[in-house]
SELO-365416 format. One line per field, with one value per residue (C-alpha): residue number from 0; x negated, y, z. Coordinates in pm, 1 decimal. Each point is the difference from the previous one (the first is absolute). Example, Ala and Ser with C-alpha at 12.3 -4.5 7.8 and 13.67 -1.06 7.14 Angstrom:
// SELO-365416
seq <- c(0;1);
x <- c(-1230.0;-137.0);
y <- c(-450.0;344.0);
z <- c(780.0;-66.0);
***
This chain:
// SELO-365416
seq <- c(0;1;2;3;4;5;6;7;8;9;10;11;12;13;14;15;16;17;18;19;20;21;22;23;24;25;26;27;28;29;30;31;32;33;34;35;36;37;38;39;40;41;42;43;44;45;46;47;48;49;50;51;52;53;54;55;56;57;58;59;60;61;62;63;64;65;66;67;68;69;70;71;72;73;74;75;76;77;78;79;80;81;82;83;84;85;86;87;88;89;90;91;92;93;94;95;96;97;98;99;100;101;102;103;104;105;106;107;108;109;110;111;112;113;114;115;116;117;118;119;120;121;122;123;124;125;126;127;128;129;130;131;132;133;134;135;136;137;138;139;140;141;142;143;144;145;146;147;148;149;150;151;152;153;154;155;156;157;158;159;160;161;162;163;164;165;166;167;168;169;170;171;172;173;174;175;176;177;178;179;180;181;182;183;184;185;186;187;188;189;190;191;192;193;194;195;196;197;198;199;200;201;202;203;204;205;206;207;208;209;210;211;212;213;214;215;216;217;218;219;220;221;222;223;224;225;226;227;228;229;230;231;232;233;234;235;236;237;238;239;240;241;242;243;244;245;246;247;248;249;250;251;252;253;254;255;256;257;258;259;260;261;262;263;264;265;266;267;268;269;270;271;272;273;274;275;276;277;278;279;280;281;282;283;284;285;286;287;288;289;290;291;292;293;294;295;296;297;298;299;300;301;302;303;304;305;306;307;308;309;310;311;312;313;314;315;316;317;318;319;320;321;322;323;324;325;326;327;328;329;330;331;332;333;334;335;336;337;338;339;340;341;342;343;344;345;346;347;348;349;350;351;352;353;354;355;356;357;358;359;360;361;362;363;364;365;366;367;368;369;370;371;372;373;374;375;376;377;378;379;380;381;382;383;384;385;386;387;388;389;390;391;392;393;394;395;396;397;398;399;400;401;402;403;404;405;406;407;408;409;410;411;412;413;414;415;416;417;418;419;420;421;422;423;424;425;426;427;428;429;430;431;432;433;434;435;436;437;438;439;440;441;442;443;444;445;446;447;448;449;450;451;452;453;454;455;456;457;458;459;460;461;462;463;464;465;466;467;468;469;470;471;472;473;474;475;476;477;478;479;480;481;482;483;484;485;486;487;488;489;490;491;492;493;494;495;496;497;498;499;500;501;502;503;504;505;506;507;508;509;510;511;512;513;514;515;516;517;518;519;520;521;522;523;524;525;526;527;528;529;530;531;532;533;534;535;536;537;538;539;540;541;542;543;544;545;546;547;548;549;550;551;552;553;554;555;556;557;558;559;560;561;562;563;564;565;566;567;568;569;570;571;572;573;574;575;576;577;578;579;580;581;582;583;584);
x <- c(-2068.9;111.5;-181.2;140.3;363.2;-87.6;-130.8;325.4;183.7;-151.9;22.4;358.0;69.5;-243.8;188.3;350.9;-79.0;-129.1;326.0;209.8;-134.0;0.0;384.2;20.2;-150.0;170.8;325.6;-94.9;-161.6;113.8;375.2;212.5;81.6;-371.4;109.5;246.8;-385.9;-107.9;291.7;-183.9;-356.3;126.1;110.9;-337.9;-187.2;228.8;-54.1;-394.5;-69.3;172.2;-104.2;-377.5;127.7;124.1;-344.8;-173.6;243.0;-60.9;353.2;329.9;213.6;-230.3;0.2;360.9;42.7;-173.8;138.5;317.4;-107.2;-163.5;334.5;120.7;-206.3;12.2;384.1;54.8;-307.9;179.0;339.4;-136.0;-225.3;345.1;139.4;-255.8;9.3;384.0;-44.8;-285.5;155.8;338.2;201.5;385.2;308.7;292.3;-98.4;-367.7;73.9;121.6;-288.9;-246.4;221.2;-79.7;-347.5;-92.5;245.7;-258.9;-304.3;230.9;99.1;-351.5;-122.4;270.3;-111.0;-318.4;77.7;202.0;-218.2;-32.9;369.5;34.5;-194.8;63.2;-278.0;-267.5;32.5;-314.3;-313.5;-244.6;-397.4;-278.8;-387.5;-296.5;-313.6;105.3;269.4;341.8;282.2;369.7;139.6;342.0;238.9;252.0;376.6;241.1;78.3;-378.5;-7.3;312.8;-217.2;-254.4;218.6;175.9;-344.3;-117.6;335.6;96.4;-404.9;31.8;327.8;-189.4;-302.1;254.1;204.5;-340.8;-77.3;293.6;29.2;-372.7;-63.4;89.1;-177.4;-256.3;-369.7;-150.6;287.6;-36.7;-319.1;137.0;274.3;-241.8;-168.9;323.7;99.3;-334.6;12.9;318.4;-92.4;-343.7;188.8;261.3;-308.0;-188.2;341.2;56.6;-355.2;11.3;346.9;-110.0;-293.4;-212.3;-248.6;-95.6;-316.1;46.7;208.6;326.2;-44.8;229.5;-141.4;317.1;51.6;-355.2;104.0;299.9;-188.6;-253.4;272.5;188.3;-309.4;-61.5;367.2;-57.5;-310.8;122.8;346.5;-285.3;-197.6;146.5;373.9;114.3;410.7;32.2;325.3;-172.1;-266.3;294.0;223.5;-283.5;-18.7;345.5;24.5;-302.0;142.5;306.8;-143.5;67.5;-390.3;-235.0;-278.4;-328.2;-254.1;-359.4;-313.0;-291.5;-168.8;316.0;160.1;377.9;86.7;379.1;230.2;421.6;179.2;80.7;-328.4;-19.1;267.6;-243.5;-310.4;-25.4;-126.1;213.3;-189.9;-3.7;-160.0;-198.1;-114.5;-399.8;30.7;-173.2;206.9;-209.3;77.0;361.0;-36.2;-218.0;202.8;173.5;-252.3;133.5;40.9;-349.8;-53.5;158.8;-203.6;-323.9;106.6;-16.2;285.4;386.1;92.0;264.9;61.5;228.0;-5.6;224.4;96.7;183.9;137.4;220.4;-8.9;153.2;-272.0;54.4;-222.3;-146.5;-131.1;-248.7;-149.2;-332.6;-15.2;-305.7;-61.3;-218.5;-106.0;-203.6;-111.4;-86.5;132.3;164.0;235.2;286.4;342.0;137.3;357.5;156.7;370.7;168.6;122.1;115.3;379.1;-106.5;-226.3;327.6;182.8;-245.9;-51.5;375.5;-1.3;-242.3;176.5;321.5;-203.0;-145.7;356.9;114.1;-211.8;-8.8;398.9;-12.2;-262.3;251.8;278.6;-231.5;-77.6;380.8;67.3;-262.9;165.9;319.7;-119.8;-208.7;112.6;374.6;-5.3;-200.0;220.0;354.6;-104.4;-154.9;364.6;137.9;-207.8;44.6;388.8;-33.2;-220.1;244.0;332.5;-176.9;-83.9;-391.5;-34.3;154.9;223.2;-284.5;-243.0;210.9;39.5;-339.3;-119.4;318.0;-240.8;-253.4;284.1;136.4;-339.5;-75.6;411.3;-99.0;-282.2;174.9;321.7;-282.3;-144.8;328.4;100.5;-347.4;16.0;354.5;-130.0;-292.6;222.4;202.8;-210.6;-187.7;281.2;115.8;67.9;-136.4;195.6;179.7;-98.8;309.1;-155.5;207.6;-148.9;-8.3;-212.2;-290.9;-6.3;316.0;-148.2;-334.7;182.8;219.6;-297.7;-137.0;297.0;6.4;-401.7;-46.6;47.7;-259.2;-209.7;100.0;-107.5;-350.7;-34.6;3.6;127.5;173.2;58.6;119.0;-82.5;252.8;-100.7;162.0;302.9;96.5;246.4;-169.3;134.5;-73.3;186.8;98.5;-7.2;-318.6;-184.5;148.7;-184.9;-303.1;-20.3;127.1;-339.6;-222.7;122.9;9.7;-371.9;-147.7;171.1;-109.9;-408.5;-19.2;-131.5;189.7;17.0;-33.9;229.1;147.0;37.8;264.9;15.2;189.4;-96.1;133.5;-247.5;90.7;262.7;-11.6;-10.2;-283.4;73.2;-328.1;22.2;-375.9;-94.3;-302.1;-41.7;-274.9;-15.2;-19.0;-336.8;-76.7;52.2;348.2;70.4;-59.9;223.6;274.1;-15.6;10.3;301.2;-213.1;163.2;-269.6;46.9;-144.1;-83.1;144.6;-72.8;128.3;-54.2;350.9;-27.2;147.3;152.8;-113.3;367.5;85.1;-244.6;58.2;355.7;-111.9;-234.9;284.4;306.6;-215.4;-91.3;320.8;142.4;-250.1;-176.3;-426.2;-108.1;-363.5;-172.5;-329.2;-190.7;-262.2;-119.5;60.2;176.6;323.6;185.7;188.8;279.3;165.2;307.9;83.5;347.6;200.5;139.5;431.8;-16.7);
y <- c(2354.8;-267.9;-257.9;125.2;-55.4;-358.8;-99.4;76.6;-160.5;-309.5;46.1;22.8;-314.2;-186.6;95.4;-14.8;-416.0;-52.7;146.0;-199.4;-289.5;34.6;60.0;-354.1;-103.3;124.2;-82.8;-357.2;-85.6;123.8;-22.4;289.0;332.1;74.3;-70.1;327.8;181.4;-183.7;259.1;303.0;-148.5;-107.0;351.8;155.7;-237.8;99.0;339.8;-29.1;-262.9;193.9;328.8;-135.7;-72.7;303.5;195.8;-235.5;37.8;302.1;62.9;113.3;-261.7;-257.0;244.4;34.4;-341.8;-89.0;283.6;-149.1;-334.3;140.1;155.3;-351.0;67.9;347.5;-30.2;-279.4;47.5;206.8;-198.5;-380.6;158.1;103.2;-289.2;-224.9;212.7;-20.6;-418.4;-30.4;182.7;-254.0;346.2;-97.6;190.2;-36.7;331.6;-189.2;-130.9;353.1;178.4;-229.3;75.7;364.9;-65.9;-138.4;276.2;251.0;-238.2;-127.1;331.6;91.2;-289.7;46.6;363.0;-110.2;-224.5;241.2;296.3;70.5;69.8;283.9;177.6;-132.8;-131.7;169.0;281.1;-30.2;-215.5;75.1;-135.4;155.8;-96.4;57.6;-144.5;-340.0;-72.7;22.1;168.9;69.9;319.0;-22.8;242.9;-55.4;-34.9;39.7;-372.5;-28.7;155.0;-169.9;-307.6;124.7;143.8;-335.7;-200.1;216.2;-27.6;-399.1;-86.9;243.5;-187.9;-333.0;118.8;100.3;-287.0;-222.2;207.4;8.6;-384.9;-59.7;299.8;-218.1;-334.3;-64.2;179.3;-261.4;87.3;346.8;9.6;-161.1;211.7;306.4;-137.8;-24.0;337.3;118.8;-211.8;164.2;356.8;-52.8;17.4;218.6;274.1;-68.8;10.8;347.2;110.9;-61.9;205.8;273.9;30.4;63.7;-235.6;-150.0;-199.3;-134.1;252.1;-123.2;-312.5;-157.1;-213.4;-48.9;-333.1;-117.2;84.0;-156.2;-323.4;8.5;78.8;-317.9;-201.2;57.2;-107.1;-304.1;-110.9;52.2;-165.5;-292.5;53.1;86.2;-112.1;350.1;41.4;-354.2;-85.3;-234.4;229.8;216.9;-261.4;-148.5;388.3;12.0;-295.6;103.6;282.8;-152.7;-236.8;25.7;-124.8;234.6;-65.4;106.5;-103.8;64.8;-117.1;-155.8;323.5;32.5;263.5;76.0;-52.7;-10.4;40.9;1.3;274.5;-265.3;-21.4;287.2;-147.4;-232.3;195.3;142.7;321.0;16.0;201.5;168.7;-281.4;63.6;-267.6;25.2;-28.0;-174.0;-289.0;-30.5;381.4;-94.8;-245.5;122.2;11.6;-401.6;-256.4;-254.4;84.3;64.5;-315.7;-215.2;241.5;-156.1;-362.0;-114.5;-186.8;7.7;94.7;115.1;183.0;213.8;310.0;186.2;348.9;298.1;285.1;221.6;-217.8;-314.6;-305.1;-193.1;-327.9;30.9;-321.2;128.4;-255.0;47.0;-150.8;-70.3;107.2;-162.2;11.3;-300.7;-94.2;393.7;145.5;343.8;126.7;-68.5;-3.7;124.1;-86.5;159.3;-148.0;112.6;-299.2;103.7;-108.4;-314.4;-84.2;66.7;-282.7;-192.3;5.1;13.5;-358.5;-147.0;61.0;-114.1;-330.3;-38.3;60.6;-287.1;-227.7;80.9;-94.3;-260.6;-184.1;100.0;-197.9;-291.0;23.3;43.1;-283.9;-196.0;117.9;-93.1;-324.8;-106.6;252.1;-27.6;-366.5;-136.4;145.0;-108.1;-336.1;2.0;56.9;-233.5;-285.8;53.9;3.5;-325.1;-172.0;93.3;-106.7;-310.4;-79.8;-16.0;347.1;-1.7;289.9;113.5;16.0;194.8;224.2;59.0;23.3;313.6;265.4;-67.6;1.6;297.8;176.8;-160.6;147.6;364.1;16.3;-109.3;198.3;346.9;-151.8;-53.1;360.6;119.4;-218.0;143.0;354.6;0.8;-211.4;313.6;253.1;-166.5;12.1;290.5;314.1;-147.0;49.2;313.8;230.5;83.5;236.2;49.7;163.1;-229.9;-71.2;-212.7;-109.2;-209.6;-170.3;-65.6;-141.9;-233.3;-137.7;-61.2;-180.5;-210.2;-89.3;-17.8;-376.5;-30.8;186.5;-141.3;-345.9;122.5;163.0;358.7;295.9;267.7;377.9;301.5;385.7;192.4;355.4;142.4;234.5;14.0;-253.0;-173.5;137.5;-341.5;-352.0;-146.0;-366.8;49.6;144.6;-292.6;-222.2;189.9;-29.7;-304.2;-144.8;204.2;-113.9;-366.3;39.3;146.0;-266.8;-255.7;83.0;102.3;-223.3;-157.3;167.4;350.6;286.4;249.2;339.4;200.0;357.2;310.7;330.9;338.6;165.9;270.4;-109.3;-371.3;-230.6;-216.8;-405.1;-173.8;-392.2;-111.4;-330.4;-162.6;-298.0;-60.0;284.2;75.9;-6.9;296.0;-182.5;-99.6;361.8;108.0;-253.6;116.6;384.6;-129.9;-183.8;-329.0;-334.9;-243.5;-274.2;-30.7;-232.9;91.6;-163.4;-369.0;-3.8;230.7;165.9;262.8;61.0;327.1;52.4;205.3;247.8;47.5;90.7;219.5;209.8;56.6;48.9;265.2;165.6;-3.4;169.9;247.1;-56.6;-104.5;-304.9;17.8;-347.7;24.7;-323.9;-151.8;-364.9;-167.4;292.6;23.2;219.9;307.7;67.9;389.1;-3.8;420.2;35.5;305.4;154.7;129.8;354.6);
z <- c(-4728.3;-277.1;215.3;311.5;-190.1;-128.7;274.0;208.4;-267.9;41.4;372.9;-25.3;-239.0;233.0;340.5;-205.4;-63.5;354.6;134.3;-256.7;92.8;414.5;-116.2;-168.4;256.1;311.0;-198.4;-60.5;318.4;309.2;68.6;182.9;-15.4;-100.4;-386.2;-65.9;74.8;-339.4;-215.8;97.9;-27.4;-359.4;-92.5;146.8;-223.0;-278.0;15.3;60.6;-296.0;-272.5;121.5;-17.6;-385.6;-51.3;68.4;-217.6;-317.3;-260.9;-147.9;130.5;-112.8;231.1;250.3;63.8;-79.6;325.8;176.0;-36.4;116.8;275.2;117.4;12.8;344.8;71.5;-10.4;249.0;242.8;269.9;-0.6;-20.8;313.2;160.9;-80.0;152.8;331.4;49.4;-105.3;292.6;216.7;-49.9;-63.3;7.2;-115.7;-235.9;-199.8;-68.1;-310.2;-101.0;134.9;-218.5;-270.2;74.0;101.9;-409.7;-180.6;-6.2;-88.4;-290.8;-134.4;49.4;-251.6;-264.7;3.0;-61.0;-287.3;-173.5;52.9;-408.9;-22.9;344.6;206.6;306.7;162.3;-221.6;-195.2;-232.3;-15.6;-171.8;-90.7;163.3;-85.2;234.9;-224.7;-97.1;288.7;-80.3;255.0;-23.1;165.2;105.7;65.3;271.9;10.1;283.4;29.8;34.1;337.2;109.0;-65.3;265.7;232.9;19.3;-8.7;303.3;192.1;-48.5;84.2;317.4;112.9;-53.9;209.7;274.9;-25.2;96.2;249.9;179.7;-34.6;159.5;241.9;311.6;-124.1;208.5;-33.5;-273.5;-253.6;83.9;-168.0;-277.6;-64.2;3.8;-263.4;-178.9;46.0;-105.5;-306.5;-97.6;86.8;-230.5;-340.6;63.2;145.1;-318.3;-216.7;156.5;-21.4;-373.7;-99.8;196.1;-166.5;316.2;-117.2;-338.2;53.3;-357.0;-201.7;-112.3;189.7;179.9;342.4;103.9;-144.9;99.8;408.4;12.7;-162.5;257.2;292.8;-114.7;-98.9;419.0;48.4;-180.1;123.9;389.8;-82.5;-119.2;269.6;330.4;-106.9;-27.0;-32.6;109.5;184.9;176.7;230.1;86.2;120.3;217.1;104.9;107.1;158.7;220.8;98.0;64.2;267.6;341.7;67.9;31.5;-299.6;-48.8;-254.1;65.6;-212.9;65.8;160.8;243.0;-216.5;-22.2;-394.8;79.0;272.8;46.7;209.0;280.4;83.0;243.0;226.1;92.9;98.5;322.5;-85.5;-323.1;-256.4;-361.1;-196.0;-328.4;-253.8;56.2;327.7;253.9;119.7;346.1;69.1;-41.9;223.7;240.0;296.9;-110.4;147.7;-111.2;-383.4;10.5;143.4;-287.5;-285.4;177.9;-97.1;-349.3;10.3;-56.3;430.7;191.6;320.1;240.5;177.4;230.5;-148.8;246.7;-170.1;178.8;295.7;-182.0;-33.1;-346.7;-111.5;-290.8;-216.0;-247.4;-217.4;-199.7;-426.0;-135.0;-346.9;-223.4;-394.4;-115.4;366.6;31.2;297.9;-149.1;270.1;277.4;20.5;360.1;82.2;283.7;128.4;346.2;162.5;340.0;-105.2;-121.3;266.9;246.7;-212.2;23.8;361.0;49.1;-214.5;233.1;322.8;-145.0;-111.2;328.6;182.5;-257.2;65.0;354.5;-9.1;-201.5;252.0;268.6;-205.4;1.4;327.7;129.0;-208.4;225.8;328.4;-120.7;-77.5;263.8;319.6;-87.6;-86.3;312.3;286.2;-188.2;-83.9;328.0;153.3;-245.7;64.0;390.7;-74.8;-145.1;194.5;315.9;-173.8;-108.7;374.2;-70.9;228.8;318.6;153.6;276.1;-289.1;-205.1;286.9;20.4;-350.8;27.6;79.9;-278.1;-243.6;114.5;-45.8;-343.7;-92.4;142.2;-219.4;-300.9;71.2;-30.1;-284.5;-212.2;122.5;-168.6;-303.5;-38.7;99.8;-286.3;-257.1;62.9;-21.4;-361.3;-197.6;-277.7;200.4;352.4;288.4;107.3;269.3;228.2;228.9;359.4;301.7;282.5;333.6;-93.9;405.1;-48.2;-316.3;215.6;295.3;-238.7;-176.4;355.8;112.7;-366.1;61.8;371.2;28.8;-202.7;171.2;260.5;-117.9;-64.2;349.2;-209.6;185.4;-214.2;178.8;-173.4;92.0;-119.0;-53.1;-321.2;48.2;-403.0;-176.1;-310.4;-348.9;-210.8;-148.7;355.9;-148.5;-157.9;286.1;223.7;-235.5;41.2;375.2;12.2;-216.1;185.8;362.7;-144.8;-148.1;361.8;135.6;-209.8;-25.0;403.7;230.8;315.0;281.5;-255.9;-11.5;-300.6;123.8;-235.3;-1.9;-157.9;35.2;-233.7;-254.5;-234.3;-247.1;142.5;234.3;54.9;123.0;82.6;78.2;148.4;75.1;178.7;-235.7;-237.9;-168.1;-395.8;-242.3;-243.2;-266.6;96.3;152.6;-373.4;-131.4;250.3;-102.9;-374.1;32.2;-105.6;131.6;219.1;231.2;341.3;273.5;348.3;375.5;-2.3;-381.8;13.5;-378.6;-221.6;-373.1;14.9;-159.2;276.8;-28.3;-342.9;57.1;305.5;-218.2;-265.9;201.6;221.4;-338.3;-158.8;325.5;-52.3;270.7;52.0;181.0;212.2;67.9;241.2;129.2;160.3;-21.3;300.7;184.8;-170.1;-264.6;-1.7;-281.1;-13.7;-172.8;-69.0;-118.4;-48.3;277.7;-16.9;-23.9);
***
C-alpha cells in the first residue's frame, strides 16, 4: 500500500512538470488563441505537483501548507477553462467584462477561504492526522463553501465543454474527431472527480486521482495542440473558407479516398449523394467519365462535362491538383466550377469581335469604293468636260461617248444612295423603321422603269408576275432600296440576250418577292457569305463587278423589317433571291 501511495506521488510530480512545461511551451511558441489553453494546463499542474507533495510530507502544517498552494489550481481550473472557451470561440458582448468578473468571484473567495481557514470554518471544518504504517494522511471535514467550490467547478467546466462543442459541431469531419477527443478529455476528470466524492470507488483509500486525470487529459491537449495544431485559428479559417466556396472540393489520397469534402460538392455530381470521409472517390464518381479520366493521369489536368438536372444542361470545368510530399505522390485535389454563364460571355465576346472586325473591314473596304469607284466615273466626267470646252473633243464625239457616261452616272447615283443608306444605318441608334402598308407591285414596276434602260443596254429582258393580293406592312424607302439592288445585281451578272423573271405570290403572314436571273450564278462559298451578311466582290459578264455593298444593306434592311431573305443558286444556271416580308393585316 505505502508503495502503491509513493509511487503515485511521484507519478503525479512527474506528469505535473511535463504539463508545466508543454504550458511554457505552447505559451512561448505557437501564437493564437491556443495560449489562454496554457492558464488551465498551469492550474492542473498546480494542483497535481503539490498534491504529489502533500502525500509525501508527514506533518500537518506541510500538509495544509501545500493544500493551500494547490488551491492556487483547484480554484481557477474551471473558470481559466471557461475563459479560454468564450476567448476561442471570439465571444462578444458589452456585459463580458462583467461576466469574467463574475466568472473569478467564486474562485477568489474560494482561495481566501482557503488561506484563512485557521480563523472560520468555512471551507473545512476540522482536519485532522491520520497514520496507516508509516504513511501520513489528513482527513478533512467539509464546509458548505466547499461544495459550492465543486458545484461551481462542475458547472463552469460543463459550460466550457458545451461552449466547444457548439463552436465545432459543423466543422468539417477531420475536426470532428478532434473535438471528440476534447470533449472526452474534459469529461475524464470531472467522471473521476465525481467518482471520488461519492465514494463509489477508492482504489487507493483517501486518495485523490482527480488531479492525476485532469493532468493526463491536458497533457493530451497539449501534445495535440503540438501536434495536430489543435485550437488553431488558422485550420478553422481554411475550414470556413472551404465551405464558403462556390467550387465544389474534394480531397482524396493516394488510394482514391475522400479525406475532405465541402457541401457544394453535390451540386455537381450527377447522381448527387450522401458523402462520407472514407469513402471511395471512384464510387462517387462512378457515373462522371471524365473525372475518372483526369484521376488516371499523374498530372495537374483539366476537363469539361455537360451536366442535366431537371432538364437544364450546365458545363462544368473540373480541374484535377496533384498533391505531393517530398516528390511522394499523397493525394488529389478535385475542383469543380459551373461555367455555363461564363462560357455564354465568352461566346457572346467572340461574335461581337467577329461582327467588329467584320465592320471594320467593311469601313476599309467602303473607303476603297469611295476612292477608286466614286473617283473614276467623276473625274471621268470632269476630264471629258474639259477636254470638250477646250476644243480637243469634238461635239459628235461627245455625243457619242453620252451613253457610256450616262451608264457610268447610273451606277454611281445607286452607289452614293447605298453608301448614304449604310453610312445611315452604322451610326448610334441606326436608322428608324417607319412601317406603312403599301403595294409592293408599284415599287417593283418603278424600279423596273428606273433600271430598264439598262437592261435594255445589255439586251436583258425584265418581266414581272404579279400574284400577291396583300399590301406590304414594312419601311417603303428601305424596301425600295432593297429591290432596287437586287434588280440592278440580276441585271448586272446576266448574260445578253438573258431575262429576270420577278414574282410575288402571298404566304401566311407575308408576302414572298422572288427576283431570278439566268446569269452566272453564285458559288457556296459566296452563298455563305451572302446569308452572313459578309461583304465580297465579284466579277460579272464584260468584267461588269460588284461592292457587294448592296447586299449588305439588303440583308439588314430585310431583317430590320422583320422580314427573312432566301438566296438559292446554281453555277452557270443563274440565282434565285426570296425576299419574305410581312404581309398588312
Amino acid at each position: 500500500m505505502e508503495f502503491l501511495i509513493h509511487l503515485f506521488s511521484f507519478s503525479l510530480l512527474l506528469s505535473a512538470l511535463l504539463v508545466g512545461m508543454l504550458a511554457i511551451y505552447i505559451a512561448t511558441s505557437i501564437k493564437g488563441l491556443t495560449k489562454s489553453v496554457t492558464f488551465t494546463m498551469w492550474c492542473a499542474s498546480i494542483w497535481g505537483f503539490f498534491y504529489g507533495l502533500e502525500l509525501n510530507s508527514h506533518t500537518l502544517a506541510f500538509k495544509f501548507l501545500f493544500i493551500i498552494l494547490q488551491y492556487v489550481g483547484i480554484s481557477f481550473i474551471a473558470a481559466f477553462w471557461v475563459r479560454f472557451a468564450f476567448h476561442y470561440t471570439s465571444y462578444k458582448s458589452k456585459y463580458y467584462k462583467y461576466f469574467l468578473i463574475a466568472l473569478f468571484t467564486i474562485p477568489t473567495i474560494t482561495l481566501i477561504l482557503v488561506l484563512t481557514s485557521n480563523y472560520h470554518t468555512f471551507f473545512y471544518e476540522s482536519m485532522t492526522i491520520v497514520h496507516v504504517g508509516n504513511f501520513t494522511n489528513i482527513l478533512l471535514k467539509k464546509a458548505p463553501w466547499y461544495y459550492v467550490q465543486v458545484a461551481f467547478s462542475y458547472s463552469a467546466f460543463i459550460l466550457g465543454l458545451i461552449i466547444l462543442w457548439r463552436r465545432f459541431k459543423h466543422s468539417n469531419p477531420l475536426f470532428k474527431k478532434q473535438t471528440k477527443l476534447i470533449i472526452l478529455a474534459g469529461t475524464f476528470p470531472i467522471t473521476f472527480n465525481i467518482i471520488y466524492q461519492s465514494g463509489i470507488i477508492s482504489p487507493l483509500e483517501n486518495i485523490d486521482l482527480t488531479p492525476f486525470s485532469f493532468l493526463l487529459s491536458f497533457g493530451v491537449i497539449g501534445f495535440s495542440i503540438i501536434q495536430y495544431n489543435l485550437f488553431r485559428i488558422k485550420p478553422i479559417a481554411q475550414n470556413k473558407i472551404f465551405e464558403a466556396l462556390t467550387r465544389g472540393v474534394v480531397v482524396l489520397n493516394a488510394k482514391s479516398e475522400i479525406v475532405d469534402f465541402n457541401s457544394v460538392l453535390n451540386s455537381f455530381l450527377k447522381n448527387p449523394a450522401q458523402i462520407m470521409t472514407g469513402d471511395s472517390g471512384l464510387d462517387l464518381f462512378q457515373q462522371q467519365d471524365e473525372v475518372l479520366t483526369l484521376l488516371a493521369f499523374e498530372n495537374d489536368i483539366k476537363a469539361e462535362y455537360i451536366l442535366t438536372k431537371q432538364g437544364i444542361e450546365r458545363i462544368i470545368l473540373v480541374e484535377k491538383i496533384v498533391i505531393s510530399e517530398e516528390g511522394k505522390f499523397i493525394g488529389n485535389i478535385l475542383l469543380f466550377e459551373d461555367i455555363t454563364e461564363q462560357k455564354s460571355i465568352n461566346a457572346k465576346l467572340q461574335q461581337q469581335t467577329l461582327e467588329l472586325q467584320q465592320l471594320n473591314d467593311l469601313k476599309d473596304k467602303y473607303f476603297s469604293i469611295i476612292s477608286h469607284d466614286l473617283k473614276g466615273p467623276i473625274f471621268g466626267v470632269k476630264e471629258l468636260m474639259h477636254l470638250t470646252n477646250s476644243g480637243q473633243v469634238s461635239q459628235e464625239e461627245f455625243m457619242e461617248m453620252l451613253p457610256e457616261v450616262s451608264r457610268n452616272m447610273e451606277q454611281v447615283a445607286i452607289l452614293l444612295e447605298n453608301l448614304l443608306a449604310w453610312s445611315s444605318s452604322q451610326l448610334k441608334g441606326g436608322e428608324i423603321v417607319q412601317a406603312q402598308q403599301f403595294n409592293i407591285h408599284k415599287i417593283l414596276s418603278q424600279q423596273k422603269s428606273i433600271l430598264e434602260r439598262i437592261a435594255s443596254e445589255n439586251k436583258v429582258e425584265i418581266l414581272i408576275d404579279p400574284q400577291a393580293k396583300s399590301n406590304v406592312l414594312a419601311d417603303k424607302n428601305m424596301v425600295e432600296l432593297v429591290m432596287r439592288n437586287l434588280i440592278n445585281n440580276a441585271i448586272k451578272f446576266s448574260d445578253r440576250g438573258g431575262k429576270i423573271k420577278i414574282s410575288t405570290q402571298d404566304g401566311p403572314g407575308i408576302v414572298k418577292i422572288c427576283i431570278e436571273d439566268s446569269g452566272q450564278g453564285i458559288s457556296d462559298i459566296n452563298l455563305i457569305k451572302i446569308l452572313s451578311g459578309i461583304s465580297f466582290t465579284t466579277i460579272g459578264p464584260n468584267n461588269k463587278s460588284g461592292t457587294g455593298l448592296g447586299l449588305v444593306l439588303v440583308k439588314d434592311y430585310i431583317q430590320k423589317n422583320s422580314g427573312q431573305l432566301e438566296v438559292s443558286s446554281e453555277e452557270g444556271k443563274g440565282s434565285k433571291f426570296c425576299v419574305n416580308l410581312p404581309a398588312a393585316s
